[in-house]
C-alpha positions in Angstrom: 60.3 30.4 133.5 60.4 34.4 132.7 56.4 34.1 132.6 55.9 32.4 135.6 58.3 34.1 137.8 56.8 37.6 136.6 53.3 36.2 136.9 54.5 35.9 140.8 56.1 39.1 141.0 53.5 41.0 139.7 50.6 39.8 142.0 53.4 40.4 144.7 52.8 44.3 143.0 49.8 44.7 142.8 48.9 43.5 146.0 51.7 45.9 147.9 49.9 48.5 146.0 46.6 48.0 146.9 47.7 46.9 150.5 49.6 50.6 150.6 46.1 52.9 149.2 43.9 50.6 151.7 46.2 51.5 154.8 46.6 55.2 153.3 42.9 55.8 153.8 42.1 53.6 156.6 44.8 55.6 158.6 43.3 59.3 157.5 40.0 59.3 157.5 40.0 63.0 158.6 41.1 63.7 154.6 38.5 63.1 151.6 39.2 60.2 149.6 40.1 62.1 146.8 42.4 64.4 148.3 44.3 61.0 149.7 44.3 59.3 146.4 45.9 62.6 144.8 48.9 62.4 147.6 49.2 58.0 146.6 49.6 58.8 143.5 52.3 61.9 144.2 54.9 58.9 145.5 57.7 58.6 143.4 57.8 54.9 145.2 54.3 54.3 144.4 54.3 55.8 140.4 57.5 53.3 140.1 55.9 50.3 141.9 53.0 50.9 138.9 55.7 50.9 136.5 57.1 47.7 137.8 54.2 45.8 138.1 53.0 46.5 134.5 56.2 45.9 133.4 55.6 42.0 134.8 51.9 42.0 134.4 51.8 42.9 130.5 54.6 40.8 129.2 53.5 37.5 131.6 49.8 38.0 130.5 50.0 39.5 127.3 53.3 39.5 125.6 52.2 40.2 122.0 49.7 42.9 123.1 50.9 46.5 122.0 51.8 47.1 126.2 53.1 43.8 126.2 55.9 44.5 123.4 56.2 48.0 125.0 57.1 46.3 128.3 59.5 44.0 126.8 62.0 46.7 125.4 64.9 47.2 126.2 64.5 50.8 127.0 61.7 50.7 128.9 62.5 47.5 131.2 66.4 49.7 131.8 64.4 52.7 132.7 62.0 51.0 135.1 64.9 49.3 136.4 67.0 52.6 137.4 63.5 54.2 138.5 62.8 51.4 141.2 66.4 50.7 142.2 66.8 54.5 143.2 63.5 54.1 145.2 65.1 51.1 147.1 68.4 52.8 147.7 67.1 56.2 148.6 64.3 54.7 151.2 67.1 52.9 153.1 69.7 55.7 153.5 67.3 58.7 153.6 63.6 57.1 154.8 64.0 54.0 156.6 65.3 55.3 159.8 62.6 58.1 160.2 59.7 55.4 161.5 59.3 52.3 161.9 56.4 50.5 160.3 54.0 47.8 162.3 52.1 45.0 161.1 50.5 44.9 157.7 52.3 48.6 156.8 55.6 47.1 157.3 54.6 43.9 154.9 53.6 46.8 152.3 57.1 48.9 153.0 59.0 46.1 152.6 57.2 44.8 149.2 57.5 48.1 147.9 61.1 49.4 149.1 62.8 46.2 149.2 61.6 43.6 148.0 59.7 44.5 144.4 63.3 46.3 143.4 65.2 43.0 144.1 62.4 41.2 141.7 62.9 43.7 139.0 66.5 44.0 138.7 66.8 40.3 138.8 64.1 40.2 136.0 65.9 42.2 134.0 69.3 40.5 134.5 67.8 37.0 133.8 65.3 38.0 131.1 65.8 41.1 129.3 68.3 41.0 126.1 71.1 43.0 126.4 73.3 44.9 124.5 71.5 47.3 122.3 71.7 50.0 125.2 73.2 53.7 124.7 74.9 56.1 127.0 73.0 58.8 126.0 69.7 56.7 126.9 70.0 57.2 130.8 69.6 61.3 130.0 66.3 60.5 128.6 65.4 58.3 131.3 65.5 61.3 133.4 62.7 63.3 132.0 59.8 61.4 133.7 61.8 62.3 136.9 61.8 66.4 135.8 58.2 65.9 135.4 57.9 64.3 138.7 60.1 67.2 140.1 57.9 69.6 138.5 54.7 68.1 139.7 55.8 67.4 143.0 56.7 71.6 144.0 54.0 72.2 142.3 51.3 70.5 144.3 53.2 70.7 147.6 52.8 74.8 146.8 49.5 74.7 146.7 48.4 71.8 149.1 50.9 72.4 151.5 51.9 68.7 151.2 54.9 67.1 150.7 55.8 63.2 150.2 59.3 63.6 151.0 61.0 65.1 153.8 63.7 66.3 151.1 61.6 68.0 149.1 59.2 69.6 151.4 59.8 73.5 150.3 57.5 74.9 153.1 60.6 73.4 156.0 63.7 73.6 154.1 63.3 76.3 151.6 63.3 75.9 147.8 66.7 76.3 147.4 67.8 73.1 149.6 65.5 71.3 147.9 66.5 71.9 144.5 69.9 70.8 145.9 68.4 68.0 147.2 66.7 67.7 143.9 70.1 67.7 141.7 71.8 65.4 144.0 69.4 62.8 143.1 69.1 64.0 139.1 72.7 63.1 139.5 71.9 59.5 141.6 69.3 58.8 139.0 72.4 59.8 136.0 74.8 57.7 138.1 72.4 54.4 138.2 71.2 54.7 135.0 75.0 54.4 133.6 75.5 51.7 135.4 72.6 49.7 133.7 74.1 50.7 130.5 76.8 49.5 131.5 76.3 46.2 132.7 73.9 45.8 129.2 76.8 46.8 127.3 79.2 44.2 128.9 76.4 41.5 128.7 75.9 42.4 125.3 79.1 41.5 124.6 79.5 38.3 126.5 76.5 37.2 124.6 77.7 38.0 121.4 81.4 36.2 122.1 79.2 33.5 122.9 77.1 33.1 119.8 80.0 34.0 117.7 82.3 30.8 119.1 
């Protein structure tokens, strides 16, 4: 059941990601290819759409490959999890009401946004072990999203562009961003405890279980 239903999902993935790139440079072809695949790959939507589509692909085609184990830890499937359900939440209170997507770019919005973080999080509720979580482990998680902080003022310096409304330094000035930037360090905290949580209390139902 857990390798069929992420064989599913993850063509669901891969497709919203190619369907996204396609649209990206059929809708700019004033910008060089490579300047447009630099800017895909500066999402934080798109780098934790990747994530979750390996993190079904690897263990549904390959579970005993070195990715495939990688995939299936604990620690990695959490993180992915707090990565894409952040993406979900923050697009529908801070992006969705800015446009309105038609056609094939709202079938790829709502794959990416909506409906891949639904997959995910139910994939790791159903089929990820639980219990061998720590509190500390969501602080960790965290450092992928400094990096991604890091990388993201540092290109939009130099090209000018920004993926984000809330992080574009040229309109609001870098010190909103960075408050804009804590905030969600301390979204991406407050997520990230509650998938420790919900481990930990899993953990233990599963344990009363086996022990009765």
């Amino acid at each position: 059941m857990a390798r069929l239903y992420r064989a599913v999902f993850a063509c669901a993935g891969w497709f919203a990601l190619g369907l996204q790139y396609g649209l990206m440079l059929h809708g700019n072809p004033q910008i060089n290819a490579g300047e447009l695949t630099l800017n895909f790959f500066s999402y934080f939507t798109i780098l934790s759409n990747i994530l979750v589509a390996l993190a079904l692909t690897a263990p549904a085609a390959a579970p005993n490959s070195r990715i495939g184990r990688w995939t299936l830890s604990e620690g990695v499937r959490a993180a992915v999890a707090m990565f894409i359900v952040v993406v979900g939440v923050v697009y529908h209170f801070l992006l969705a009401g800015i446009w309105a997507p038609q056609g094939w770019a709202l079938v790829g919005n709502s794959l990416l946004h909506y409906v891949m973080p639904i997959a995910f999080v139910v994939d790791w509720l159903a089929f990820t072990p639980k219990g061998r979580l720590r509190w500390i482990d969501p602080v960790k998680w965290l450092i992928p999203v400094l990096i991604y902080g890091g990388w993201t003022l540092l290109h939009g310096g130099l090209s000018g562009w920004w993926p984000y409304w809330f992080v574009d330094a040229d309109t609001l000035g870098l010190g909103k961003v960075m408050v804009y930037f804590a905030g969600l360090l301390i979204f991406f905290l407050i997520v990230g405890l509650i998938v420790v949580a919900i481990d930990r209390s899993f953990g233990r139902r599963d344990r009363s279980r086996a022990s009765a």
